[in-house]
N, C-alpha and C positions, 0 to 999 in steps of 0.2 A: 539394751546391750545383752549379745549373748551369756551365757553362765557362765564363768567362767572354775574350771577344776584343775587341780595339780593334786597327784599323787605323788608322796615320796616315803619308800619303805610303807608301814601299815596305817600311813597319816593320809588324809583327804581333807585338802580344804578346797572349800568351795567356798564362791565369792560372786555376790549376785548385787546388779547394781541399779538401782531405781529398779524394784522388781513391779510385774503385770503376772495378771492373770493367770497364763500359761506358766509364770516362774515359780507361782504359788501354789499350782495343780503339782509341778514336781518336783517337789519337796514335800507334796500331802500323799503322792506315788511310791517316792524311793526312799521317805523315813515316815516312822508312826509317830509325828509330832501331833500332839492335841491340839485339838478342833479352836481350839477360845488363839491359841498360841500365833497358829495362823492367821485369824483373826486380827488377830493387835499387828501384824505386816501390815497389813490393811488402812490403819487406820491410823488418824495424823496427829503429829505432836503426845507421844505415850512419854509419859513420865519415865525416868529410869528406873528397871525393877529386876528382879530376880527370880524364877519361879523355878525349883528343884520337882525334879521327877526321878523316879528307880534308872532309867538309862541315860536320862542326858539333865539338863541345866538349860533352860530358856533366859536370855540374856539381853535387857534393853538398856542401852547407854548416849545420849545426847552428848555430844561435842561441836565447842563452839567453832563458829567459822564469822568472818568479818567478811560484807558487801560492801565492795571497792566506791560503789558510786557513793555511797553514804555512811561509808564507815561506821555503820554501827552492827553492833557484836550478834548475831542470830545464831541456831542451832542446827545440826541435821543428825537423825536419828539412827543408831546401828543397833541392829539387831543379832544376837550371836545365838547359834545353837552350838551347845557345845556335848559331843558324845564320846565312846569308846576308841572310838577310829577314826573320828568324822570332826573337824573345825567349820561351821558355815558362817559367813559375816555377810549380813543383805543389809545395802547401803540404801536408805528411804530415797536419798538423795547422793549426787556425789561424794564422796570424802576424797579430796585430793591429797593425805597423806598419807591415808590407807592403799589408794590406788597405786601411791607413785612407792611404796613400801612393799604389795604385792608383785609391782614388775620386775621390782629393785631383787626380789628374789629369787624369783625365776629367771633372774639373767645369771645370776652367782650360783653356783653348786657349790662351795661351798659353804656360804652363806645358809642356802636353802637346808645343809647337812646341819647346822647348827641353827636355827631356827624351828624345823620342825623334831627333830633329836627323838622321833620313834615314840611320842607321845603330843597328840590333841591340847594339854594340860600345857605343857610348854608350846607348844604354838603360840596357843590363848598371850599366854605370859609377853611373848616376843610382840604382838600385834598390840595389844593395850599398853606394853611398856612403848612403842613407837609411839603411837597414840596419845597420849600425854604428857612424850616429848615436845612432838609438838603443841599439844594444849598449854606447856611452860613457857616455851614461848612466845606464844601469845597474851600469856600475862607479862613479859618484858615489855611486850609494843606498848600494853596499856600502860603498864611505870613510864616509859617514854612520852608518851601524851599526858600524862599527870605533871610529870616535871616543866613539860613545855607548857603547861596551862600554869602551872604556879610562876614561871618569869612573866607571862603574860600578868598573871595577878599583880604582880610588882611593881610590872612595867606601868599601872594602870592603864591598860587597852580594857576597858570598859565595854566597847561595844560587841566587841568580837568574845571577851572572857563567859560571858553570861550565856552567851549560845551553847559556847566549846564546853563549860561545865556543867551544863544541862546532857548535854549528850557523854560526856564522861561520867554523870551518874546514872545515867542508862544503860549507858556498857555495864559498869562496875554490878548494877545488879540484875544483870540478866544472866550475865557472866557466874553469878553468882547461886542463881535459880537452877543455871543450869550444872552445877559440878555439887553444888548440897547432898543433892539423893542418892551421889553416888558413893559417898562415904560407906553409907550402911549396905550398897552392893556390895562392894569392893571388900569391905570388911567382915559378909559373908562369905564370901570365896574362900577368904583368908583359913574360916575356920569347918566351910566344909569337909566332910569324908565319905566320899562318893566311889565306883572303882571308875569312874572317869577325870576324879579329881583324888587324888590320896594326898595324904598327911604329909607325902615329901614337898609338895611344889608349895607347903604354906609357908614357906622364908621367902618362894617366890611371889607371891601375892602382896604378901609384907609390904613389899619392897614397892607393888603398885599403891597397896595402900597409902604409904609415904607419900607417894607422888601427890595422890590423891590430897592429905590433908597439907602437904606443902602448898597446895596451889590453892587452896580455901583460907588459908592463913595468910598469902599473897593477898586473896582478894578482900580479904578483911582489914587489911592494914593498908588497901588501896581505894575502902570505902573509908575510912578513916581520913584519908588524906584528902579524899574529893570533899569531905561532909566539912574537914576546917578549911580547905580554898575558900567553900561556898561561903562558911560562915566571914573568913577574911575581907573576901570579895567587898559581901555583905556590911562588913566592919568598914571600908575603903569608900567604898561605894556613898554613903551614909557619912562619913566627915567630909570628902567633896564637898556633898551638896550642902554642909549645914556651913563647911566655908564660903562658897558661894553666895547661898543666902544670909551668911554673915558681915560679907562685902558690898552686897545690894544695899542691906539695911543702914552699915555705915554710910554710903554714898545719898540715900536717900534724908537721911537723918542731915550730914552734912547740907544738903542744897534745902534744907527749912527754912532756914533766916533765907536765902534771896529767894525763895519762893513768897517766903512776906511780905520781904521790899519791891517785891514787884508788883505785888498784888495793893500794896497800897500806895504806892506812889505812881502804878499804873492806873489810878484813879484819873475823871476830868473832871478836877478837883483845883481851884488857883488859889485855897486857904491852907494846904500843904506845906508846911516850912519850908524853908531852902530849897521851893521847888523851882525857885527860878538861879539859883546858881547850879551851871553846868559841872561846874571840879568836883561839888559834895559827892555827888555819886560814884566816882572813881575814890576815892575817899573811902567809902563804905565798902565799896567791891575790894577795895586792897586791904582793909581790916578786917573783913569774913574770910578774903583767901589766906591771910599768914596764920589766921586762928585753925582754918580748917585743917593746914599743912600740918600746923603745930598738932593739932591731937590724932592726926595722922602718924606723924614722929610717933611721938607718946605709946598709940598702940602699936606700931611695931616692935618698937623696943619692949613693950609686954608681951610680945609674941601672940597677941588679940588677933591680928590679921597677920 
């Protein structure tokens, strides 16, 4: 995708999207960014970091994104240079709330008047504050998929809950992998003093920072929630089966005695008592079944089965 640039007043942001080769030659052309910095554009899955220089601020931050076919939570990497006059954001991969937030600007003038406001530093602010709007809402989705797995817990669906919370503790901490690191970016920002960055925009940063630990505090109290389903599950799961195999055993115990009578008076044997009156047997089968009924009763009303 071409490069894309907007100037407005002494502000330039440029905004580069799955960058190549040629994208990387200019930007090594028309700013003196270091050799390593270029570099890590290059190269895949960079943890989020920070690296201060005299004219600008090199800038890695991971934002999560969810794959529709499998819903599960992955990342793609933004790259920010941040200078004197200059905003640049190279997207490793698409970011479709950064993209749909850069046209959303350029369609507004006034908008774009209060967005870029004659200072880089406040750009910055407006792009990472979108930014982690959306990243809050996306920990909503995941509260919604937590609550739906917990009636599912309830409802005991069994077969389906154990898939569904396996992959909601995958979310929960990838989710989590990925927003950790950027605490201590973010709350470098806060306290640098650069003349690309001054001491006024630190209430503004602040205010990312918040974002920031509001949404680790989400996810922490949303690994919390997944770790006792599982454990619930786990708790549910596990009296089932020892009810089941509480009621095998009663059944099995119950049919002993005619497992007996059958076995010895299934004998061909004509020294057997009463083996030649037909009624004893009916006799016997209706004194096992009212015994059996009976402590059948019995443990119910103990609440045994």
């Amino acid at each position: 995708m071409p490069i894309q640039t907007t100037k407005h007043k002494n502000v330039t942001w440029v905004n580069i999207e799955e960058p190549n080769d040629e994208d990387i030659n200019y930007l090594a052309k028309n700013f003196h960014f270091h050799l390593l910095d270029l570099e890590d554009l290059g190269h895949e899955a960079q943890r989020s970091k920070l690296d201060i220089y005299p004219d600008y601020a090199f800038i890695i931050l991971r934002f999560p994104v969810t794959y529709k076919d499998t819903n599960l939570i992955g990342s793609h990497e933004l790259g920010i240079f941040l200078g004197k006059d200059y905003l640049i954001t190279i997207q490793k991969k698409k970011i479709t709330s950064l993209q749909d937030y850069y046209k959303k600007v350029l369609a507004d003038p006034k908008l774009m008047e209060e967005v870029f406001g004659g200072r880089p530093a406040l750009l910055l602010y407006n792009v990472l504050d979108e930014m982690y709007h959306a990243t809050l809402s996306l920990t909503d989705w995941l509260l919604a998929e937590i609550n739906q797995v917990e009636k599912e817990v309830y409802d005991e669906e069994t077969k389906t809950v154990v898939k569904t919370l396996a992959l909601l503790r995958r979310n929960v901490l990838t989710f989590k992998s990925i927003m950790e690191p950027q605490r201590l970016v973010i709350r470098t920002l806060v306290n640098l003093q650069k003349d690309y960055l001054s001491k006024e925009f630190e209430s503004y940063f602040d205010d990312i920072a918040d974002y920031v630990e509001r949404i680790n505090n989400l996810l922490e109290n949303s690994k919390e929630l997944v770790d006792g389903l599982h454990a619930t599950n786990e708790s549910l799961t596990s009296y089932r089966l020892n009810r089941v195999m509480r009621i095998l055993t009663i059944f099995s115990v119950s049919l002993l005695p005619l497992t007996l009578l059958t076995g010895i008076w299934g004998m061909n044997l004509q020294s057997l008592p009463l083996i030649h009156d037909e009624t004893f047997i009916w006799y016997i089968f209706g004194g096992l079944a009212i015994v059996i009924i009976s402590i059948f009763i019995w443990m119910k009303k103990k609440n045994i089965i």
